[in-house]
ZALUM-626009 format. One record per residue: residue number from 0; residue in one letter; x, y, z of N, C-alpha, C, O in turn. Coordinates in Angstrom, 3 decimals. Last residue first. Layout:
<recs>
(NUM 'A' (X Y Z) (X Y Z) (X Y Z) (X Y Z)),
...
</recs>
This chain:
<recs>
(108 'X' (23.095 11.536 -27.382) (24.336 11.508 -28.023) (24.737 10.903 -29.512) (25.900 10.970 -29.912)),
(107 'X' (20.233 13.061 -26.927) (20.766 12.126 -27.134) (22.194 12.500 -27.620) (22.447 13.575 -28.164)),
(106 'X' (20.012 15.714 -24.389) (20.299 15.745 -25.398) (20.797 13.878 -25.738) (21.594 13.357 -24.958)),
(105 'X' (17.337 15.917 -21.744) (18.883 16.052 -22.270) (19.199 15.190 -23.670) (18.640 14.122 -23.919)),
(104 'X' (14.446 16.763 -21.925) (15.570 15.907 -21.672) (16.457 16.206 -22.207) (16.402 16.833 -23.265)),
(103 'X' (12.964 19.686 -20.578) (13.692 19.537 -21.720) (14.394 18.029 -21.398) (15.058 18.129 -20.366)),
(102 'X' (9.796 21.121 -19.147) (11.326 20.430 -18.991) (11.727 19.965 -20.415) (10.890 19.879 -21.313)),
(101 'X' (7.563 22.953 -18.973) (8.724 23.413 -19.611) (9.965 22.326 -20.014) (10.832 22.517 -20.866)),
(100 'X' (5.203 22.080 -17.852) (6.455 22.380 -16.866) (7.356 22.849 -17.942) (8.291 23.346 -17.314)),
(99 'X' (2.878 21.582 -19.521) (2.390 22.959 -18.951) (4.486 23.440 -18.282) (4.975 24.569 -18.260)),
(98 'X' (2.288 18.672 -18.714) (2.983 19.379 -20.082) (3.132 20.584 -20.517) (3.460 20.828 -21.678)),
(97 'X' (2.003 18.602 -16.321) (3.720 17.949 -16.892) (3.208 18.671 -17.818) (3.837 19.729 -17.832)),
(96 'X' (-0.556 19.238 -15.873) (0.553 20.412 -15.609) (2.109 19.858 -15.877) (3.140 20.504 -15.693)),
(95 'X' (-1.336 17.387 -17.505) (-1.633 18.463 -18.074) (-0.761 19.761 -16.878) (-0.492 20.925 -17.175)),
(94 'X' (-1.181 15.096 -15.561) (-0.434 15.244 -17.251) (-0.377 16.465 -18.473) (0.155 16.576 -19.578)),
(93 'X' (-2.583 15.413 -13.447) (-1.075 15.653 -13.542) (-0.187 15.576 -14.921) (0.975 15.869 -15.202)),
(92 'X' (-4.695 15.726 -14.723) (-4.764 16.921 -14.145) (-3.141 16.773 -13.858) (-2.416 17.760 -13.981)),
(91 'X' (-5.185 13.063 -15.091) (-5.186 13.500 -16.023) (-4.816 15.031 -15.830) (-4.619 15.631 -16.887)),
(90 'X' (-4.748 11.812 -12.383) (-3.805 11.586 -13.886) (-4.353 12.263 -14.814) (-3.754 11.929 -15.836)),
(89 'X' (-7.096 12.702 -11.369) (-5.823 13.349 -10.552) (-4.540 13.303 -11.859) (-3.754 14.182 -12.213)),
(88 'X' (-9.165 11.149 -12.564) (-8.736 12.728 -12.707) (-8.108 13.266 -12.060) (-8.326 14.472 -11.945)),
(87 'X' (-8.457 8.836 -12.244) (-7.830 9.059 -13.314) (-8.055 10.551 -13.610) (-7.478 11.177 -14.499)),
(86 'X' (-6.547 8.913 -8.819) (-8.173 8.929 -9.595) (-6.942 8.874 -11.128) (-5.719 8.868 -11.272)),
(85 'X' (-3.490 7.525 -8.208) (-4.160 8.632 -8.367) (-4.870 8.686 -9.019) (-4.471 8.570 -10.178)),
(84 'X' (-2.008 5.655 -5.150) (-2.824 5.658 -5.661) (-4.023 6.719 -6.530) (-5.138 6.904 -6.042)),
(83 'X' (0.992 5.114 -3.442) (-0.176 5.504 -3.981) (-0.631 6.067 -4.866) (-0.012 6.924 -5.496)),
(82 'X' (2.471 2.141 -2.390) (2.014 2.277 -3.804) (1.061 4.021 -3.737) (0.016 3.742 -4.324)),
(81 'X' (4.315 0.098 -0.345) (3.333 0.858 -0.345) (2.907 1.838 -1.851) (4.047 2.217 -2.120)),
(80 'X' (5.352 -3.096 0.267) (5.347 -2.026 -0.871) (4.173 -1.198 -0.569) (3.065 -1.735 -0.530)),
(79 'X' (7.753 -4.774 2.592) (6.129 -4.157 2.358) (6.177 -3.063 1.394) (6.951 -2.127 1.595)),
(78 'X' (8.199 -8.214 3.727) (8.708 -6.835 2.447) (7.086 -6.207 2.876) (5.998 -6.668 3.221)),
(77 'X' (8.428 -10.126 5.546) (9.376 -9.652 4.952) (10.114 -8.226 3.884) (11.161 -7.680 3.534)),
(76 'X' (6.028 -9.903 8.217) (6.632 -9.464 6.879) (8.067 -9.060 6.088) (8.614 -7.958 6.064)),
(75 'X' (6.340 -10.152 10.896) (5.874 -10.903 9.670) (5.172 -10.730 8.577) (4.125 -11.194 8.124)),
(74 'X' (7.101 -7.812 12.184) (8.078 -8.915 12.470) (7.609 -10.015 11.592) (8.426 -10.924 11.449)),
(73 'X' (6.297 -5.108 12.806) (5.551 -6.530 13.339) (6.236 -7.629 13.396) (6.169 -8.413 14.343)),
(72 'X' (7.662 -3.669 11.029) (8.068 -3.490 12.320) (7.332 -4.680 13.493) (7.720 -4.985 14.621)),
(71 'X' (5.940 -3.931 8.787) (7.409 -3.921 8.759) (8.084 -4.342 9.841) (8.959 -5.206 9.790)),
(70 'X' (3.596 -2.676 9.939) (3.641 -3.647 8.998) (5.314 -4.375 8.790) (5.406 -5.595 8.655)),
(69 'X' (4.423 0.381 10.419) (4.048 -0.777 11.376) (4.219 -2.175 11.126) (4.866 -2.881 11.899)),
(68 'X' (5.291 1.052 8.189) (6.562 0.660 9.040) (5.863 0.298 10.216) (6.561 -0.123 11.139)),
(67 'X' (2.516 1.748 6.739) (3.544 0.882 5.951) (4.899 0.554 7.608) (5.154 -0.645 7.724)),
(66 'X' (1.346 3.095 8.492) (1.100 2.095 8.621) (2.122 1.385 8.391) (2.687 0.620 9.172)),
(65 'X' (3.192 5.112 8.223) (3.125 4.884 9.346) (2.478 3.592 9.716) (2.728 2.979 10.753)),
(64 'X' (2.905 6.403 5.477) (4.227 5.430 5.893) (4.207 5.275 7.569) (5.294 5.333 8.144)),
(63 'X' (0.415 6.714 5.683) (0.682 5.909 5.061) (2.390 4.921 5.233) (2.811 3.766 5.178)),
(62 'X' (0.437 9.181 7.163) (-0.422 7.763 8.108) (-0.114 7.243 7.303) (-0.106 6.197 7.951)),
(61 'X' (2.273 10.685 5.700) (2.483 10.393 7.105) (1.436 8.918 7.370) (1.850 7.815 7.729)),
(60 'X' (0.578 11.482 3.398) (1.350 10.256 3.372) (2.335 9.619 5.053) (2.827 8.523 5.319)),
(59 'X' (-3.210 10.525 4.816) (-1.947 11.655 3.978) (-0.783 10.685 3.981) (-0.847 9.513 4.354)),
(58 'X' (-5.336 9.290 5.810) (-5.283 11.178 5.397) (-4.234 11.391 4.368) (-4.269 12.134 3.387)),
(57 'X' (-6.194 6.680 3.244) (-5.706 7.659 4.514) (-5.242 8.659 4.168) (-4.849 9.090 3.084)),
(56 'X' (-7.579 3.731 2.119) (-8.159 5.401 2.111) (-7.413 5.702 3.608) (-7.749 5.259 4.707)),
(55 'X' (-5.992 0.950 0.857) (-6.406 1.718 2.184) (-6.994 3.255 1.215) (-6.812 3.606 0.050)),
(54 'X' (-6.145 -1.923 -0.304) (-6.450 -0.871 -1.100) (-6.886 0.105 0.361) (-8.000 -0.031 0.867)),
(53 'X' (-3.678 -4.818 -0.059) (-4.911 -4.124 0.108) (-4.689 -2.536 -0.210) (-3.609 -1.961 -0.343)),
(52 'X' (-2.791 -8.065 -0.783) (-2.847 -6.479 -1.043) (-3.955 -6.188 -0.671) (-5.001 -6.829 -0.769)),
(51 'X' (-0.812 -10.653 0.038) (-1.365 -9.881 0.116) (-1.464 -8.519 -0.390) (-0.463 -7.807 -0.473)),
(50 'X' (2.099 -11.584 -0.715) (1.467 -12.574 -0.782) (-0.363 -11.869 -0.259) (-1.206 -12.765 -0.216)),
(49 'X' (4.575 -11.169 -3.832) (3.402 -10.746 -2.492) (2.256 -11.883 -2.003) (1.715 -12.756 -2.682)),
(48 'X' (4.668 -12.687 -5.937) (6.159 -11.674 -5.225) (5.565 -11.494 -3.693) (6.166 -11.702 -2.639)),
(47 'X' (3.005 -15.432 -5.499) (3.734 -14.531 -6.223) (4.837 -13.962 -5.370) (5.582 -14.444 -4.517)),
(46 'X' (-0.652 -14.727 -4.844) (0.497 -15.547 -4.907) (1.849 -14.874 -5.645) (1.712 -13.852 -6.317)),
(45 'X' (-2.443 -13.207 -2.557) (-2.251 -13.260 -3.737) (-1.092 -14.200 -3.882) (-0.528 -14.445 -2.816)),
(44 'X' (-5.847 -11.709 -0.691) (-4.758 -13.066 -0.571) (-4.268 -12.792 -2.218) (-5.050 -12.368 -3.069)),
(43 'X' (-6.862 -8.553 -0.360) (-6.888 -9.583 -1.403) (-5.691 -10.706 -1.357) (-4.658 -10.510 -1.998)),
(42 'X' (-9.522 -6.022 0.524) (-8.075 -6.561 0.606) (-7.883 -8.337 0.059) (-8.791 -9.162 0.158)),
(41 'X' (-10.653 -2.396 0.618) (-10.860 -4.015 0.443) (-9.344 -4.586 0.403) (-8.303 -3.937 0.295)),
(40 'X' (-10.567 -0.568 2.007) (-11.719 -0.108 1.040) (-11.265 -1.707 0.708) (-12.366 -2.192 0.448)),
(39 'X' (-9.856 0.635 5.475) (-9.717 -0.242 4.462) (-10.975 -0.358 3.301) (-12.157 -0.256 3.631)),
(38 'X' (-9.233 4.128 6.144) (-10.661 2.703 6.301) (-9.831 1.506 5.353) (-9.149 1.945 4.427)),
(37 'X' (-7.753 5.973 8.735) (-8.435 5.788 7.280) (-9.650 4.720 7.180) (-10.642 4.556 7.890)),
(36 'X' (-6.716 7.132 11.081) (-7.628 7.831 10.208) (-8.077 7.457 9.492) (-9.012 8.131 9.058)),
(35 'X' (-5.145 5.086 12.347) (-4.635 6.544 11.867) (-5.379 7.327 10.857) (-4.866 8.024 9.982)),
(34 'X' (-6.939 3.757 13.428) (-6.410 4.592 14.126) (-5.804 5.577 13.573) (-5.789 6.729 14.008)),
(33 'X' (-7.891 2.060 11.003) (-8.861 2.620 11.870) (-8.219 3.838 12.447) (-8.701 4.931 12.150)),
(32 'X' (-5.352 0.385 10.461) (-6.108 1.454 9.521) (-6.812 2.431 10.084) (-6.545 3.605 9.824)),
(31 'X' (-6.102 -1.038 12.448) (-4.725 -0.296 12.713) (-5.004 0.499 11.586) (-4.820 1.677 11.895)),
(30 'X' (-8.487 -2.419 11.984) (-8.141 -1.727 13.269) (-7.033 -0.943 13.167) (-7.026 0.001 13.957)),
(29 'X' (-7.569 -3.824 9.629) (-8.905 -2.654 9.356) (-8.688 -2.022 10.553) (-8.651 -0.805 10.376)),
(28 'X' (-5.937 -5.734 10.364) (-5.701 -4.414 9.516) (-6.622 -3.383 9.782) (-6.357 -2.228 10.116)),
(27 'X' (-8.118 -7.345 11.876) (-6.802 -6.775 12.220) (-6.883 -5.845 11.748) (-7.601 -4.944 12.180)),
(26 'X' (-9.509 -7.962 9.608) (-10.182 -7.647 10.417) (-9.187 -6.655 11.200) (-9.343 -5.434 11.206)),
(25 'X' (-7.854 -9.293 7.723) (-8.183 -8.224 7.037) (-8.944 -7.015 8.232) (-9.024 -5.797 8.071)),
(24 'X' (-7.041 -11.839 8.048) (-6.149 -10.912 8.711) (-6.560 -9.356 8.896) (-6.090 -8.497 9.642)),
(23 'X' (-9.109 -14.171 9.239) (-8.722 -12.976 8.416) (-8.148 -11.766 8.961) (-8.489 -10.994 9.857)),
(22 'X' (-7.481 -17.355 9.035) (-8.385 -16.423 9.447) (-8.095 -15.415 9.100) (-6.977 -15.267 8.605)),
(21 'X' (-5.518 -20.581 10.125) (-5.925 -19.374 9.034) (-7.175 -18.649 9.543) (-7.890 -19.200 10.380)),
(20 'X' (-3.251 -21.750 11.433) (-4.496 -20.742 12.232) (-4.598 -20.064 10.961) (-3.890 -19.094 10.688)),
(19 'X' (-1.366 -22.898 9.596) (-1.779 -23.704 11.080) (-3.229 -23.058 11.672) (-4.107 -23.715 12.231)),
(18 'X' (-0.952 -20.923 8.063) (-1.774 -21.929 7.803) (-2.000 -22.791 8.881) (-3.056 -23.423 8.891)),
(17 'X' (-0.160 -18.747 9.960) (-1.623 -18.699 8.789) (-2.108 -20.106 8.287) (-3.285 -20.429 8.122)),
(16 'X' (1.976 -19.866 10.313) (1.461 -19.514 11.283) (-0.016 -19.532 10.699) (-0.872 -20.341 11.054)),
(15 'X' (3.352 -20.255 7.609) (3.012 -21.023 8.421) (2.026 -21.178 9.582) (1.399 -22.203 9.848)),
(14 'X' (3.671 -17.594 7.091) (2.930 -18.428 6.150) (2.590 -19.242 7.092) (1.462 -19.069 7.554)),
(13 'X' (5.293 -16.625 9.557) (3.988 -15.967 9.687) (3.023 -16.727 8.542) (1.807 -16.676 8.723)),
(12 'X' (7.737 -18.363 8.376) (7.464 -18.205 9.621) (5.738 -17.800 10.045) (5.051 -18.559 10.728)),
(11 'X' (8.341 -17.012 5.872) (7.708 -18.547 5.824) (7.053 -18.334 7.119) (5.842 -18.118 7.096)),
(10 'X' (6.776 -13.510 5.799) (7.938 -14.156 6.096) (7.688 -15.782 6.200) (6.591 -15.967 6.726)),
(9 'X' (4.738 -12.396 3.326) (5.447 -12.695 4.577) (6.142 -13.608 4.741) (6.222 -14.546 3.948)),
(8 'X' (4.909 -8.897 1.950) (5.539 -10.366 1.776) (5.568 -11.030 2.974) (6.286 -10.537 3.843)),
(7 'X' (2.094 -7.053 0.755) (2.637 -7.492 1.842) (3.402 -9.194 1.313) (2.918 -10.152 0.711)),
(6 'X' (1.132 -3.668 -0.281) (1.192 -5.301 -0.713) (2.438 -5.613 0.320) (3.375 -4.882 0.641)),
(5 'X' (-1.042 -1.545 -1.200) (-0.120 -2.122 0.277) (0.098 -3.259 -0.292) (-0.835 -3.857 -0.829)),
(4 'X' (-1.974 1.508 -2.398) (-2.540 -0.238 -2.358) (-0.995 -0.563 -1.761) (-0.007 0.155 -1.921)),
(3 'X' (-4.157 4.344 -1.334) (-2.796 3.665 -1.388) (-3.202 2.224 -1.502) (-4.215 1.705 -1.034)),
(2 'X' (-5.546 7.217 -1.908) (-5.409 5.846 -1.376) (-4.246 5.520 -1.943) (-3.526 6.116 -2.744)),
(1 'X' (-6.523 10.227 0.722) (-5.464 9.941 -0.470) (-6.128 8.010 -0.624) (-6.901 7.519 0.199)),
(0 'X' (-9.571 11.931 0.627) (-8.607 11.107 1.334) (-7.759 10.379 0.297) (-8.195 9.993 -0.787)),
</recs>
């Protein structure tokens, strides 16, 4: 199963809401994860650009950008980065057919 890490901006509106009613959002998620096949493998309050991330397992990139534009489409979140995610023996198996492709950069001037 592919993974992906999700990082979520929300909107002041939904900050607020969280802090008036804090609780875990993570429970939620894990249900709408649930449906399109995957699992949540863990998830993490953060400060910054984002204000959440989490680390999903799903089939493919369809359920990924399906979560990702649920998330979007909820109305509290301002931004959503979807990311995925490759073993280091997927990176090492993709660095060995990049160097296997032939490509040439173009010429400095």
């Amino acid at each position: 199963m592919a993974q992906y890490l999700v990082q979520v901006a929300y909107t002041s509106e939904a900050i607020a809401t969280l802090v008036n009613n804090p609780h875990d959002r993570i429970v939620v998620v894990s249900k709408v994860v649930k449906k399109l096949g995957g699992k949540v493998v863990n998830g993490w309050l953060s400060f910054g650009e984002y204000d959440t991330a989490v680390i999903v397992h799903l089939p493919d990139n369809v359920a990924a950008a399906a979560f990702s534009m649920a998330l979007g489409a909820g109305g509290a979140a301002k931004n959503v980065k979807t990311t995925p995610l490759l073993s280091v023996e997927e990176g090492i198996s993709a660095m060995k057919a990049a160097a296997t492709t032939g490509y040439k950069p173009p010429a400095s001037a």
